[in-house]
C-alpha positions as CSV (number, residue, x, y, z in Angstrom):
1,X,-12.6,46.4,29.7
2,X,-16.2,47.0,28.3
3,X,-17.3,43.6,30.4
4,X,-16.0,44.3,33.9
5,X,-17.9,46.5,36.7
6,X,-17.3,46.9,40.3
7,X,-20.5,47.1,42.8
8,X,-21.1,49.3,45.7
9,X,-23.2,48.6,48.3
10,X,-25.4,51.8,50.2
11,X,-26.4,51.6,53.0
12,X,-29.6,54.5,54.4
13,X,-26.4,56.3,56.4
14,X,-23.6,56.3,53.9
15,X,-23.0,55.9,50.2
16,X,-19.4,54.8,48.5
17,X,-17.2,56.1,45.6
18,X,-16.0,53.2,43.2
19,X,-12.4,51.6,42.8
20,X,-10.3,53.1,40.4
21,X,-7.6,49.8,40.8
22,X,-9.0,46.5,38.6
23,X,-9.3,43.6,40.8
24,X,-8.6,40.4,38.7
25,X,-8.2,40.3,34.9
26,X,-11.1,37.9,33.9
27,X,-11.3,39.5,29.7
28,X,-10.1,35.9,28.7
29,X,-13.0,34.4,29.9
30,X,-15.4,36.0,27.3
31,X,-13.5,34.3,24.6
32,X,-14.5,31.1,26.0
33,X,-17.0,28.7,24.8
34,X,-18.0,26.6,28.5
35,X,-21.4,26.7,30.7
36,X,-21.4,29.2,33.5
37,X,-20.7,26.1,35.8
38,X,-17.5,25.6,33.9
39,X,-16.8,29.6,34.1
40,X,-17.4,29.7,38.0
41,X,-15.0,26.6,38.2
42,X,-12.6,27.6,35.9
43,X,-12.8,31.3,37.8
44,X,-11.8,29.4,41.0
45,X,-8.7,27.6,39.9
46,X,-7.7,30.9,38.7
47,X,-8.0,32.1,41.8
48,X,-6.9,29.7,44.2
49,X,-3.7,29.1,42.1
50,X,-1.6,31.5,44.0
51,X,-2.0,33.2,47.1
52,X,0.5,36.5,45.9
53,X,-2.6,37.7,43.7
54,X,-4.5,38.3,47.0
55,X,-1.2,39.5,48.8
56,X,-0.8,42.2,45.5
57,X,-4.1,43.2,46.2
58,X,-4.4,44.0,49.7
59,X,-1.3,45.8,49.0
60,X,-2.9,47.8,46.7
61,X,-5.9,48.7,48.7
62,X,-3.7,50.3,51.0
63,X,-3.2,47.9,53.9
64,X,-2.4,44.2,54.7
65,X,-4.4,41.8,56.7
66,X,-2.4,41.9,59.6
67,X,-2.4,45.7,59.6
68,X,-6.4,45.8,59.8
69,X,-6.7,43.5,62.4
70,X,-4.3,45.3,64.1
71,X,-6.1,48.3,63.7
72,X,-9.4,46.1,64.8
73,X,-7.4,45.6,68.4
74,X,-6.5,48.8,68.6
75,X,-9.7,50.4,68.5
76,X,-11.5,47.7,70.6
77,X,-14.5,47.7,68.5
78,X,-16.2,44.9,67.4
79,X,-18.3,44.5,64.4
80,X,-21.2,42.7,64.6
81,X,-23.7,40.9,62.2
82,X,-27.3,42.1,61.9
83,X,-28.8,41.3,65.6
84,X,-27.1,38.1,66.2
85,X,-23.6,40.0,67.4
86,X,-21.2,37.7,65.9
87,X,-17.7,39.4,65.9
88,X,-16.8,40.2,62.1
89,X,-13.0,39.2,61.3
90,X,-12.9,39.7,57.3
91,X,-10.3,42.1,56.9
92,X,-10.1,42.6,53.5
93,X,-13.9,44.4,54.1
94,X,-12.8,46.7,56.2
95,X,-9.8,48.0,53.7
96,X,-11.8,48.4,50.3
97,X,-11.9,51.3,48.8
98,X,-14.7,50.0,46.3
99,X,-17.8,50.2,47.9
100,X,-19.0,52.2,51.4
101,X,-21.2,51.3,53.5
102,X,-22.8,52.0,57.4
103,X,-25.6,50.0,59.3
104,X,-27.5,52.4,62.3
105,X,-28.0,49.1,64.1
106,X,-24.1,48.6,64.6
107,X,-22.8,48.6,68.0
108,X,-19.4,49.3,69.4
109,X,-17.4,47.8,72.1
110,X,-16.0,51.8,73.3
111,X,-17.1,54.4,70.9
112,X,-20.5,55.6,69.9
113,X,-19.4,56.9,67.1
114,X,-21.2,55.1,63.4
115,X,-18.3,52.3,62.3
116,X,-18.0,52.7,58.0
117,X,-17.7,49.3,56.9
118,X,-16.1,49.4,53.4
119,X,-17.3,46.3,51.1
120,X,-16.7,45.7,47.3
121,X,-16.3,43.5,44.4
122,X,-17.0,42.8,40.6
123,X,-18.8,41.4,38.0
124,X,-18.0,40.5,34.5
125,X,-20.3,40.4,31.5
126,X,-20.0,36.3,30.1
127,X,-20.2,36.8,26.6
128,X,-21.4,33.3,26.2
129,X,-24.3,33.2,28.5
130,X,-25.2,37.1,27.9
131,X,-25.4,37.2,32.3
132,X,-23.1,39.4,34.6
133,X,-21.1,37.2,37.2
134,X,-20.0,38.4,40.5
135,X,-16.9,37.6,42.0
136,X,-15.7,38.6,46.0
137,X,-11.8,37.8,44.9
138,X,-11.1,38.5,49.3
139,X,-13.7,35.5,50.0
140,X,-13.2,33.4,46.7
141,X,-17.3,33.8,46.3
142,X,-17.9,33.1,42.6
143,X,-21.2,33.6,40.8
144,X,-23.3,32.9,43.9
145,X,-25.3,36.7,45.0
146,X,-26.8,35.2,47.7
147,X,-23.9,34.0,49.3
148,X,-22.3,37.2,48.9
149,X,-24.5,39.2,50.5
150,X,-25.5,37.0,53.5
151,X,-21.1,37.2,53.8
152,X,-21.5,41.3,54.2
153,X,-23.4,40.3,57.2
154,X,-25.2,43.6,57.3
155,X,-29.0,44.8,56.0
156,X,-28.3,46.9,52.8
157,X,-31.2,49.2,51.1
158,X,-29.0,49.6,47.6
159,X,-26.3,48.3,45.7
160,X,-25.2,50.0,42.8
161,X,-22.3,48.5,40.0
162,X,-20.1,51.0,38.3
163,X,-18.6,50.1,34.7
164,X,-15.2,51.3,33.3
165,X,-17.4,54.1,31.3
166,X,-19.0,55.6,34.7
167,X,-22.2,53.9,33.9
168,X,-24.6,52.6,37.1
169,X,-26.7,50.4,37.6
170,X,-29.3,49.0,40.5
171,X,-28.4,45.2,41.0
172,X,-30.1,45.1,44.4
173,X,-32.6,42.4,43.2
174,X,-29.6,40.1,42.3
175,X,-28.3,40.0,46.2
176,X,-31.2,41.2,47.9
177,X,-32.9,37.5,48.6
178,X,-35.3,39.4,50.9
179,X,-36.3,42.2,47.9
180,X,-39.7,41.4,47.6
181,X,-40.5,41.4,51.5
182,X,-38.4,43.7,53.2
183,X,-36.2,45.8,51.2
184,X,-38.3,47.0,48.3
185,X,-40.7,48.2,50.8
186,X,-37.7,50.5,52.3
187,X,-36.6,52.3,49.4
188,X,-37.6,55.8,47.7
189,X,-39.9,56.2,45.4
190,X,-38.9,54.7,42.0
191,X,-40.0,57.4,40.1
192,X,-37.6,59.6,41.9
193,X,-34.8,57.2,42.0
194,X,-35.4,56.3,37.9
195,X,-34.6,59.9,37.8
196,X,-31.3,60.0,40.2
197,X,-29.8,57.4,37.8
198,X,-30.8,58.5,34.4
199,X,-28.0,60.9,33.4
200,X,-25.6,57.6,34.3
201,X,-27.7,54.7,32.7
202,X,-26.1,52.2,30.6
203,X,-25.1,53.1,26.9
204,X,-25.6,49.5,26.2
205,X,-29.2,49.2,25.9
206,X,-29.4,45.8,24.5
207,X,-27.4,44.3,27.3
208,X,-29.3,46.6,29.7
209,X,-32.5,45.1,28.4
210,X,-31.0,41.7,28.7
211,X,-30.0,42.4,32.4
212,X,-33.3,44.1,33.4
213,X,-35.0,40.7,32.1
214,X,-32.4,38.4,33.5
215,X,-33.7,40.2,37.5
216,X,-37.5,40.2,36.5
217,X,-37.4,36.4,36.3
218,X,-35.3,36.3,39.4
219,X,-37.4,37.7,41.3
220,X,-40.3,36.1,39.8
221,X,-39.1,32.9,41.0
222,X,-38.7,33.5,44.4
223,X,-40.9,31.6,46.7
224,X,-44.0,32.0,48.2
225,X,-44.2,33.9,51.7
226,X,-44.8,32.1,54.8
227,X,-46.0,34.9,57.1
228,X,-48.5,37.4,56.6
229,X,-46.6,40.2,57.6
230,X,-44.1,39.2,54.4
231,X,-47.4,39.6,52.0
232,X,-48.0,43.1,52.9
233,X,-47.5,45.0,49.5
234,X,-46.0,42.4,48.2
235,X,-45.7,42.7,44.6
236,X,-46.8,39.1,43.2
237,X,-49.0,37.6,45.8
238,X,-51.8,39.4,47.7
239,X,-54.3,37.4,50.7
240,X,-57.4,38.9,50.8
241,X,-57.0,40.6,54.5
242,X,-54.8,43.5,53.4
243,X,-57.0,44.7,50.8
244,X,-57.8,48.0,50.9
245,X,-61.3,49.8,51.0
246,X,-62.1,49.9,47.1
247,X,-60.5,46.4,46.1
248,X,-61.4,43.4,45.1
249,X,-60.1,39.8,44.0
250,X,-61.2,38.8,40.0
251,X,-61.4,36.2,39.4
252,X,-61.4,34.0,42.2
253,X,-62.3,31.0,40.9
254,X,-59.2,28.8,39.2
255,X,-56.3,31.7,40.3
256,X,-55.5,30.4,43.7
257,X,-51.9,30.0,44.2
258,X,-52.0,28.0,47.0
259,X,-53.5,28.0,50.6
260,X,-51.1,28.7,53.9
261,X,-52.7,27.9,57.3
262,X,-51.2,30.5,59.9
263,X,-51.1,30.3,63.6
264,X,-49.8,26.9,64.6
265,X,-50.7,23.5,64.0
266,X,-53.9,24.0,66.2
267,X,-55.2,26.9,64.0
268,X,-58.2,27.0,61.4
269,X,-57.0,29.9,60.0
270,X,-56.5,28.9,56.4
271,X,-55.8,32.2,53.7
272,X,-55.6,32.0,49.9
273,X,-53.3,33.5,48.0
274,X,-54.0,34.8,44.9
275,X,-51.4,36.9,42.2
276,X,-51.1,40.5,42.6
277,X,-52.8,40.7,39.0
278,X,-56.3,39.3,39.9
279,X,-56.1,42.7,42.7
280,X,-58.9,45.2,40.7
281,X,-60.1,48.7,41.5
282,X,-63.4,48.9,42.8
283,X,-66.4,52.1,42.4
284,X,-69.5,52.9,43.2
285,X,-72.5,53.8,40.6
286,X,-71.3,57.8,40.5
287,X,-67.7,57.3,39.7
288,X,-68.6,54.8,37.5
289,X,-70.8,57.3,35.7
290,X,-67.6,59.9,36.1
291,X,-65.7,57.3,33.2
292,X,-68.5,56.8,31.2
293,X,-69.5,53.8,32.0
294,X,-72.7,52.4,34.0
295,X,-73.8,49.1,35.7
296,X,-74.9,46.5,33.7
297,X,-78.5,44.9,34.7
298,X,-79.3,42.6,37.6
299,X,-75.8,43.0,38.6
300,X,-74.9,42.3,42.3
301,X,-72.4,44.8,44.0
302,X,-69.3,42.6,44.8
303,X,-69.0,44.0,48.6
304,X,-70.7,47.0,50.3
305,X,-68.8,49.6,52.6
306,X,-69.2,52.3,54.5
307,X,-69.9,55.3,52.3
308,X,-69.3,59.3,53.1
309,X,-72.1,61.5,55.6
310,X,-73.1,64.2,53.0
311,X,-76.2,66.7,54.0
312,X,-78.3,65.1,51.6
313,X,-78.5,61.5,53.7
314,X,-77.3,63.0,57.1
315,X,-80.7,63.4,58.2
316,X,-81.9,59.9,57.4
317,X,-79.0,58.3,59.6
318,X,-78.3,57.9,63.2
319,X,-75.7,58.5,65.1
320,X,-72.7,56.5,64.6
321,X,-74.3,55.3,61.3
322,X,-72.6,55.5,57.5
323,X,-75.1,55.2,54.4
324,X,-74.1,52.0,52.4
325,X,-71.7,52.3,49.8
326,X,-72.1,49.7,46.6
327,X,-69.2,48.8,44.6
328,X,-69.0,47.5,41.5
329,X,-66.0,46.5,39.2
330,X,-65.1,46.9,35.6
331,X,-66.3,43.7,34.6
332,X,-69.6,44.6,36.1
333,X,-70.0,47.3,33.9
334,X,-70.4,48.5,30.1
335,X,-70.2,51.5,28.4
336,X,-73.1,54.2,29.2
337,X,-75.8,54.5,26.4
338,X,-77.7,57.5,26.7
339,X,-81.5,58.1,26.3
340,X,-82.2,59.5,23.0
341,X,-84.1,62.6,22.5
342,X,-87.9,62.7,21.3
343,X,-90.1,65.0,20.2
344,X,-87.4,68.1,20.5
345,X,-87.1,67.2,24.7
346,X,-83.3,66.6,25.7
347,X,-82.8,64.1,28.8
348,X,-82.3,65.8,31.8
349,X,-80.7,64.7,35.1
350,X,-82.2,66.0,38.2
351,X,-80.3,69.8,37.9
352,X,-81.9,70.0,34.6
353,X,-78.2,69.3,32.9
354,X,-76.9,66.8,30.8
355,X,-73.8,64.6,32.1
356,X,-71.3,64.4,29.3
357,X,-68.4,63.4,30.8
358,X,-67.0,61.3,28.1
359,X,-67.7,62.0,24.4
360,X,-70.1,58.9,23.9
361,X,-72.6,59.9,26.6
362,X,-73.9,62.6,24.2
363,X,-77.5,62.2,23.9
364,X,-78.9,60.6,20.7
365,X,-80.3,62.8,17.9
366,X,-78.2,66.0,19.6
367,X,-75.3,67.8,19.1
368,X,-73.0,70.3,21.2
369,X,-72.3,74.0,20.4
370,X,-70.5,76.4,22.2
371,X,-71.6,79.9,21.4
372,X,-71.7,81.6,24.0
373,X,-75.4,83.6,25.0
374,X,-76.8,80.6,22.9
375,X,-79.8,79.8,25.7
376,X,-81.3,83.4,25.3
377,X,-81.5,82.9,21.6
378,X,-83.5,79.3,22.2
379,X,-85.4,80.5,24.6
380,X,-86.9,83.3,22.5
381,X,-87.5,80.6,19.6
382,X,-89.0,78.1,22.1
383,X,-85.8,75.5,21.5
384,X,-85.0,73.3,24.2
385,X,-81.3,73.5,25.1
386,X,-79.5,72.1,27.9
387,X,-76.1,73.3,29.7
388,X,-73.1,70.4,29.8
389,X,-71.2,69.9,32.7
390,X,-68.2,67.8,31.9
391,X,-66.7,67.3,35.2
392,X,-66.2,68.0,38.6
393,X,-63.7,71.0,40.2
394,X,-62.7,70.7,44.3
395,X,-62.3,75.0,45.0
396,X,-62.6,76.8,48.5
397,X,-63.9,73.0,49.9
398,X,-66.1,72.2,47.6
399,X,-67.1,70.7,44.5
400,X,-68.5,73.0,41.7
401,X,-69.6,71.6,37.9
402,X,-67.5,72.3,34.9
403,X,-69.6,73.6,31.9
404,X,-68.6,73.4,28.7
405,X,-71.8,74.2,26.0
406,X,-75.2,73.4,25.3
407,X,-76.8,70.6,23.9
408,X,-79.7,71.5,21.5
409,X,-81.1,68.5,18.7
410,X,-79.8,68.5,15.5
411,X,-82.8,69.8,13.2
412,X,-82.3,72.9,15.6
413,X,-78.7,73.8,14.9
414,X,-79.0,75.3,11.7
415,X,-81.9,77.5,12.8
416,X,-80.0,78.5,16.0
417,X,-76.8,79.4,14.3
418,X,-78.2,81.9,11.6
419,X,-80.5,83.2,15.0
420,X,-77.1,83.2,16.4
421,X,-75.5,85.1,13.4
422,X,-78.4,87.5,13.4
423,X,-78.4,88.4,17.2
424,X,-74.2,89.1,17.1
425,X,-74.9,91.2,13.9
426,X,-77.4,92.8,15.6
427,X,-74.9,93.3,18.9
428,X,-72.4,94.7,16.9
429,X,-74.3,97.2,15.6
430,X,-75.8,98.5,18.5
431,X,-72.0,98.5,20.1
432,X,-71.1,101.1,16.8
433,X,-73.7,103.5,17.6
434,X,-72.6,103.4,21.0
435,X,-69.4,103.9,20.5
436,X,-70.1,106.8,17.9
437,X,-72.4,108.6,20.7
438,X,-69.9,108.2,23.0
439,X,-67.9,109.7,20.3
440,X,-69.8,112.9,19.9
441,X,-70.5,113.2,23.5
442,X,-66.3,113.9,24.0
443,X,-66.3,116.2,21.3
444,X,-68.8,118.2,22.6
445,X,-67.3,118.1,26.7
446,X,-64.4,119.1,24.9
447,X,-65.1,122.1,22.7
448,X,-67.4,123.3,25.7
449,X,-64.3,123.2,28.2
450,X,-62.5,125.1,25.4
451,X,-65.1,127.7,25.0
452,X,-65.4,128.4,28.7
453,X,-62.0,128.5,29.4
454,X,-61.2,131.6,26.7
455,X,-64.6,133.1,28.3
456,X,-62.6,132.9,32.1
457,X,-59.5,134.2,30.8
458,X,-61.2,137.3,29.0
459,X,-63.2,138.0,32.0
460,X,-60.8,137.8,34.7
461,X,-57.7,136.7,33.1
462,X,-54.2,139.4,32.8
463,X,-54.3,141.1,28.9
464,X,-50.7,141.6,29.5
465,X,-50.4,137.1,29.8
């Protein structure tokens, strides 16, 4: 039916095809009106009513119990759980077709070679509730993840669910009790992965919505970590130790979460933790400047780092020495105003340009044009105009300056255009009489090499030819 999936579990040294056999028919359940305590109950009467549903279904898998351990005794090999090395006796794992998966941290009693654990089971869409149910029908687990996946009893990196229409879907969030800690730190880039997926994503999209809501606030619950090696990248909290170079905590005041002491019952070491959402990017005056935007007055840098040895400040430093880097953050800043011009005079920076690297930093009382040759024609009419470098461009190792224009005042365009106008007039011209010289000068090589050729063949050329 439309409401039942199976679910695979991948491991980072195998992945699994899905179950074509159904597992148990649970379609009458979405015509039912009960809580989803009710549903898991009722779903376990259902199952423990008869044993011959579970014989039926080993048998369809391909193998009964006795046969796999059998096979287990044969083969001497022993699987073991995670690090702790407890012998795994679940038999119906080892037989399902449903869902492949192999840990590299396995270890066999007599063969080296990687042991293919084979694990799966379903989930049916409760109409009532709008939420996906999981059931293990081999170990009568029932709407309990967590459970399920500590019984696999092996680290997983993904877990995918298959519907009847050959639609997938990433449920590791919903087992994965260590997602925000361990295994979301192991995976591929979700970009990439978003990708892998998107030619199978649900057709469904309001219940695909629903779902991806249902795990955001799962995982949003979780609680807090207890070790600081657990809030490294974590995606909701952050301690201020693993903040990088250019970061920063805003604000501070009234966002602490809590505050853990680490290292014993002896220790003073006390750390806040803050959410992942008061973490802000931090500049320093030039890139800043780069976004348009510039330090508002009497404003304190909120820390000061090492900056980068350039030739301008290497002489002024020691060895072993770094020039002092301020940063600021957003909040710290405001949009740049630019000086005005006065009197015809166009604020210069120190290269005699004008920064305009956003469209508001255009000086006051000025405007841009793009014509190219335009300085020549200012120059000549005493007009101050002034080149516009827009950015920044890294070639051969180093940074050059985009230009894009000049930057004149306005009672000066008008003049400068019909200058402008007048000098390409003036351009063209001279380029026609060029070109007509150049003209006549061809003709005349021409008829010359024509007249001196008839000359050579009269002289010294055969009548006869």
């Amino acid at each position: 039916s439309d409401s039942q999936r199976s679910t695979t579990m991948l491991s980072d040294s195998g992945y699994s095809q899905p179950s074509t056999s159904k597992d148990h028919t649970v379609d009458e359940l979405s015509d039912t009106d009960s809580s989803d305590n009710e549903t898991i109950s009722y779903i376990n009467k259902k199952m423990s009513r008869s044993s011959d549903k579970k014989t039926r279904l080993l048998k369809d898998v391909g193998k009964s119990s006795e046969d796999v351990l059998k096979t287990n005794v044969d083969n001497k090999t022993t699987h073991t759980r995670g690090n702790k090395g407890s012998e795994k006796t679940s038999p119906a794992k080892l037989e399902s077709k449903s869902a492949i998966t192999s840990n590299k941290h396995q270890k066999t009693a007599t063969s080296s070679k990687p042991n293919n654990e084979i694990y799966y089971w379903c989930e049916f869409y409760y109409t009532t509730s709008k939420k996906w149910i999981c059931i293990d029908c081999i170990n009568g687990i029932v709407g309990d993840p967590i459970k399920l996946s500590n019984n696999i009893g092996k680290e997983f990196d993904y877990i995918l669910s298959i519907d009847n229409d050959g639609c997938m879907k990433d449920v590791t969030p919903r087992y994965a009790s260590d997602w925000l800690t361990r295994v979301g730190k192991l995976r591929s880039t979700r970009q990439w992965w978003n990708e892998t997926l998107d030619p199978y994503r649900c057709l469904n999209l309001t219940r695909d919505q629903s779902e991806n809501m249902e795990l955001q606030r799962s995982l949003e619950s979780q609680a807090v970590p207890k070790t600081i090696s657990q809030f490294k990248d974590h995606p909701l909290y952050v301690i201020e130790r693993h903040l990088l170079k250019f970061q920063g905590i805003y604000p501070k005041e009234g966002t602490v979460i809590k505050e853990i002491k680490f290292g014993g019952a002896k220790s003073k070491l006390i750390e806040r933790v803050y959410p992942r959402s008061c973490v802000k990017s931090l500049n320093g005056r030039t890139e800043w400047l780069k976004r348009g935007r510039s330090i508002k007055i009497c404003e304190v840098p909120y820390k000061i780092v090492k900056g980068r040895i350039t030739k301008k400040n290497a002489m002024n430093l020691k060895d072993g020495e770094y020039p002092p880097l301020e940063l600021f953050g957003r909040w710290q800043t405001e949009l740049y105003k630019p000086p005005p011009a006065i009197d015809g005079v166009i604020p210069k920076n120190e290269y005699g340009n004008v920064e305009l690297f956003k469209p508001w930093m255009l000086p006051g009382g000025t405007v841009q044009m793009r014509q190219p040759g335009l300085q020549k024609i200012a120059r000549k009419l005493n007009i101050d105009c002034v080149q516009a470098m827009v950015g920044w461009e890294f070639k051969k190792g180093w940074n050059y300056p985009i230009m894009d224009g000049w930057i004149v005042c306005k009672e000066h365009k008008t003049a400068l255009l019909e200058a402008y106008k007048e000098h390409q007039r003036v351009v063209e011209q001279k380029q026609l009489e060029e070109r007509e010289t150049r003209v006549v000068n061809n003709w005349r090589t021409l008829v010359k090499s024509v007249l001196i050729r008839e000359r050579v063949q009269k002289l010294y050329g055969n009548s006869s030819k």
